[in-house]
N, C-alpha and C positions, 0 to 999 in steps of 0.2 A: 453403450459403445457401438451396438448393430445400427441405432440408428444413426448415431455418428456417422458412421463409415456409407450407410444405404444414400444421408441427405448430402454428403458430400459427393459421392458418386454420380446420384443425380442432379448436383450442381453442374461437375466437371463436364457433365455430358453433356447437356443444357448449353453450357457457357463454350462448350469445342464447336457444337453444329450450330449455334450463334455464329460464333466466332468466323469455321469456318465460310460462311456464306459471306464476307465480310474482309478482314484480316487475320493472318494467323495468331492463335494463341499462345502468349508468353507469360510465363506463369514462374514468380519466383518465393523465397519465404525468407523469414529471418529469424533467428536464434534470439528470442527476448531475453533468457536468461542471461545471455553471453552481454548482451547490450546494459542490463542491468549490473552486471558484473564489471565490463571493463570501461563505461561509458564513466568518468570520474566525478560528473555532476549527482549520477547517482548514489554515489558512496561518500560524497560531499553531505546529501544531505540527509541519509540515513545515519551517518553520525550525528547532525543539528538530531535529529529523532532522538536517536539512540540517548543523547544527553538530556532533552527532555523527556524519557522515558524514564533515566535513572533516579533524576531529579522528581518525578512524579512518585515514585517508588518508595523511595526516603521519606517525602511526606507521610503517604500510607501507613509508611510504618511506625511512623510517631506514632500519627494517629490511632489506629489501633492499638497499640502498646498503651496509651492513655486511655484508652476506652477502655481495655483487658485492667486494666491499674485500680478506676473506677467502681469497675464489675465485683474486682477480691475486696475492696475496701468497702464496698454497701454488704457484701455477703457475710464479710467479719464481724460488721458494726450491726449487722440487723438485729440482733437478739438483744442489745443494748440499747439502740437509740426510738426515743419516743417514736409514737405513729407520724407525727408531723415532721420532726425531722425527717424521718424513713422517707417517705412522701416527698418530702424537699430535694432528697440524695435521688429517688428515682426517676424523678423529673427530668433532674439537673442530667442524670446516666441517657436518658429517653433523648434528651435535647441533644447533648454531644452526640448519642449513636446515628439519632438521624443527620443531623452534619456530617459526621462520617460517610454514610451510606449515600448523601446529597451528592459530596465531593468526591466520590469511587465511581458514580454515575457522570460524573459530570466530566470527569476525567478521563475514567478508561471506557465509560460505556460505548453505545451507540452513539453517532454524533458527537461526543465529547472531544476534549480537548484536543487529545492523542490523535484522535481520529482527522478534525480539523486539519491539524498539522500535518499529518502525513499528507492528507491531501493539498494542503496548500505549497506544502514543500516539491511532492512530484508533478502536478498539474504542469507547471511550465518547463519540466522537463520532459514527460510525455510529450507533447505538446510540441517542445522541437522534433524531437524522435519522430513522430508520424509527419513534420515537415519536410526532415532529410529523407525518411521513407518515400516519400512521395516526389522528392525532386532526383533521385535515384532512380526511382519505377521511370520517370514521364523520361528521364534520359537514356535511359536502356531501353525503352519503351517497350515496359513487362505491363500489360492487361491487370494481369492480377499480382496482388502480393499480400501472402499467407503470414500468419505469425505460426513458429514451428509447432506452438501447441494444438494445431490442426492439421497438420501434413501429416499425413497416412505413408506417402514416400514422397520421394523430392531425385528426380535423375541430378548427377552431380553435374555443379556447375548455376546450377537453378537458387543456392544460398549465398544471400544478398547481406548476411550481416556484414560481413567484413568492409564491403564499399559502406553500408552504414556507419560503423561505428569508425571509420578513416574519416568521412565528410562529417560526423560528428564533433569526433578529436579536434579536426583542423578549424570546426567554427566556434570550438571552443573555447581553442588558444589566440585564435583572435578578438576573441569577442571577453578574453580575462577581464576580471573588472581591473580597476586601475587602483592602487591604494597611495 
């Protein structure tokens, strides 16, 4: 956190006696949560998420529940069934487990599906977001522009979500798709 605070200091400081020699510095931030919250693209598609997630969940838990089904029925049957059956049952448990553990990787891991999606679902809304950031800054014409999870303070008047998520809103509802 010290050095947080130390390299942002000697940014600010850096970036005022730049500045100053130059034009004055204008320095504004924006509340990302707040953006993620009431921006409706984002809540658009953290439910497309959320329902691929349920959906992911449910299979899981077949699956396991088949695997656990598998597990009691070789454990019951060991003391009865010849060595080659045996052998055949724990194969067969070895193949399914590793399919399971394929498809929990493949899904929830790193890279995996989930992950895919979320980013393929936020990238183009990011994406706008640092567009109307930036055509916000160039028309106020603020030098800098903080995301709040690095403002240490902010004099009032310097938080720019609200002209965000307005020029957001408004190029959203234009830009509706058409059904």
């Amino acid at each position: 956190m010290r050095k947080k605070m130390a390299l942002a200091a000697t940014l600010l400081f850096g970036l005022s006696a730049l500045a100053s020699a130059q034009e004055p510095l204008k320095l504004g931030y924006v509340d990302s949560d707040r953006i993620r919250f009431e921006f409706k693209e984002f809540a658009t598609a953290q439910a497309q998420l959320d329902s691929l997630i349920i959906g992911s969940q449910r299979q899981d838990s077949i699956l396991a529940s088949e695997l656990e089904k598998l597990q009691d029925e070789l454990t019951r049957q060991a003391a009865v069934l010849s060595p080659a059956k045996k052998a055949e049952k724990e194969k067969s448990f070895e193949a399914k487990q590793a399919a399971y553990f394929q498809f929990r990787q493949a899904t929830f891991g790193q890279g995996g599906k989930l992950e895919q999606m979320r980013l393929n679902l936020s990238k183009p809304i990011l994406d706008k977001v640092m567009e109307v950031i930036q055509r916000v800054a160039k028309a106020e014409n603020y030098t800098f522009v903080f995301s709040d999870e690095s403002v240490v303070y902010a004099k009032e008047g310097s938080d720019l979500t609200d002209k965000v998520l307005a020029e957001l809103n408004k190029t959203a509802s234009t830009a509706a798709p058409k059904k």
